[in-house]
C-alpha positions as CSV (number, residue, x, y, z in Angstrom):
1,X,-97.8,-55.3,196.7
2,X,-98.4,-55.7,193.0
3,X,-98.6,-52.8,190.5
4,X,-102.2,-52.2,189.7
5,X,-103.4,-54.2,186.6
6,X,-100.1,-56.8,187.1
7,X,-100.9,-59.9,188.6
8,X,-98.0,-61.8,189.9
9,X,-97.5,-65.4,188.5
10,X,-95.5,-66.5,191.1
11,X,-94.6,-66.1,194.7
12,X,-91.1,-64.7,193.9
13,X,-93.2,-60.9,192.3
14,X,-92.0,-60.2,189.0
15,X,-88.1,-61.8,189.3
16,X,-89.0,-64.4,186.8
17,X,-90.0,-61.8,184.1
18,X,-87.1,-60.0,184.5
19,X,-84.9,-63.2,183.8
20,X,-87.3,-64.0,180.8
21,X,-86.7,-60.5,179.7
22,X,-83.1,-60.4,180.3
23,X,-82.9,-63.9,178.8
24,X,-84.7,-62.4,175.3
25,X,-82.5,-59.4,175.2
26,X,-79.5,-61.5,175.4
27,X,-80.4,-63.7,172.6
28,X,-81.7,-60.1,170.4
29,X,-78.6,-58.9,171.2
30,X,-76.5,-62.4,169.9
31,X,-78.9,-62.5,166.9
32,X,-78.0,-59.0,165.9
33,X,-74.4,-59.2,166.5
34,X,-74.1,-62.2,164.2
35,X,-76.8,-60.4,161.8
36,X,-74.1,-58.6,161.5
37,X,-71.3,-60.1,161.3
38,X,-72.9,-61.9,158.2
39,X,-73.4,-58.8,157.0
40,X,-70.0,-57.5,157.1
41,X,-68.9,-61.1,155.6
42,X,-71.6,-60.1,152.5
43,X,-70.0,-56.8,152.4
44,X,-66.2,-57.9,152.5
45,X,-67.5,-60.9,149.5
46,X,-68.9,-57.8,147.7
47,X,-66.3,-56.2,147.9
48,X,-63.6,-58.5,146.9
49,X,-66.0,-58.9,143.7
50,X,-65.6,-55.4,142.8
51,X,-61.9,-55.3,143.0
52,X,-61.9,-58.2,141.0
53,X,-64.0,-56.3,138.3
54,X,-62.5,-53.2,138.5
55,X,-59.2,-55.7,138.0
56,X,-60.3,-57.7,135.1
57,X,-61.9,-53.9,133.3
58,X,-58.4,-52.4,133.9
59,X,-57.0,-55.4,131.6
60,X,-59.4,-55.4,129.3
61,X,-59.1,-51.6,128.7
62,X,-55.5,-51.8,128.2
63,X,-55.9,-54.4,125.3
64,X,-58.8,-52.1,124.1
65,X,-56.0,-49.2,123.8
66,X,-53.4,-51.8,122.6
67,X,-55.9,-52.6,119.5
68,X,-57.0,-48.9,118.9
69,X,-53.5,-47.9,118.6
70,X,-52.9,-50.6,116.3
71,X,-55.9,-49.6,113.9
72,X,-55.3,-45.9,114.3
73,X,-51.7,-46.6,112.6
74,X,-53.0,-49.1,109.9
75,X,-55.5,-46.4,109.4
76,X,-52.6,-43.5,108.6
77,X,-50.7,-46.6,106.7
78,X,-54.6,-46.8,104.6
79,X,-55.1,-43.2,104.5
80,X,-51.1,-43.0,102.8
81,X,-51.6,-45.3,100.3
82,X,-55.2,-44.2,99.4
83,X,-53.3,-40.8,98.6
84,X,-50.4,-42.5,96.8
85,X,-53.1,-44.3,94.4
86,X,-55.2,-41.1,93.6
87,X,-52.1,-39.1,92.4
88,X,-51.7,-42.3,90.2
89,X,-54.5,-42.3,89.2
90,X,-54.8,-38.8,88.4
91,X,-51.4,-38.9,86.4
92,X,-52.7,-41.9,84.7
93,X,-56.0,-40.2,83.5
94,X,-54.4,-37.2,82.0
95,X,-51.6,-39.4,80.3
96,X,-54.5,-41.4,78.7
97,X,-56.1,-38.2,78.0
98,X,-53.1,-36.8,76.5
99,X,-53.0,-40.2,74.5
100,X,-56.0,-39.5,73.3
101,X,-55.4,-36.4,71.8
102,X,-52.0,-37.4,70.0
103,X,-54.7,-40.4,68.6
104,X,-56.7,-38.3,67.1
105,X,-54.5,-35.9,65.6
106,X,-52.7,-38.9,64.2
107,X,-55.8,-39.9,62.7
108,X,-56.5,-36.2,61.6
109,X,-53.2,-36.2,59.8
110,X,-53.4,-40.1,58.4
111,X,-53.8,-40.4,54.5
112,X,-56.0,-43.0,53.3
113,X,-53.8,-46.1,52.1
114,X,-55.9,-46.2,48.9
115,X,-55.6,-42.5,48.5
116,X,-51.9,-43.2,48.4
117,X,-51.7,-46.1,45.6
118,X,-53.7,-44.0,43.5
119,X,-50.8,-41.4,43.0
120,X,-48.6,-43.9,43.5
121,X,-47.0,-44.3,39.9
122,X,-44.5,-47.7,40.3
């Protein structure tokens, strides 16, 4: 006897569905499993990719350190001779300064030529 509200399609009651039914979970079930195993595959590929990153940054960084260490010491090389020149040029400016002044007591002290010949008596 059927349930009430089912009507049986066939002579056999409700065997066939239940093959249909089976059949359709079956193929769900493949479908997901290789869902899945494409997803692990896109996973795996993604991940590869990282570690190739993470690779290629680790290289890149150590150049990055290799060329900061290089400016770093042609900055203290810069910074050493920017000092060196200053005291130069500091000595240099009060050596002109104390030019100066010997110049203008020189000229403080300086006779006139013609003031000379005037007494001159030869």
């Amino acid at each position: 006897m059927a349930a009430p509200g089912r009507v049986p399609t066939s002579g056999s009651g409700g065997s066939d569905s239940g093959i249909l039914t089976d059949e359709k979970k079956r193929k769900r079930m493949e479908s997901n499993r290789e869902s899945a195993r494409r997803s692990r595959i896109r996973k795996q590929i993604q991940l590869d990719e990282l570690a190739s990153q993470v690779s290629e940054l680790k290289k890149e960084k150590t150049k990055l350190d290799y060329a900061l260490c290089e400016t770093r010491q042609c900055c203290l090389i810069v910074e050493t001779e920017n000092s060196v020149l200053r005291t130069r040029a500091l000595e240099l400016a009060n050596r002109l300064e104390a030019l100066k002044l010997i110049l203008m007591q020189m000229d403080s002290v300086a006779v006139d030529p013609f003031y000379l010949n005037q007494y001159n008596y030869c």
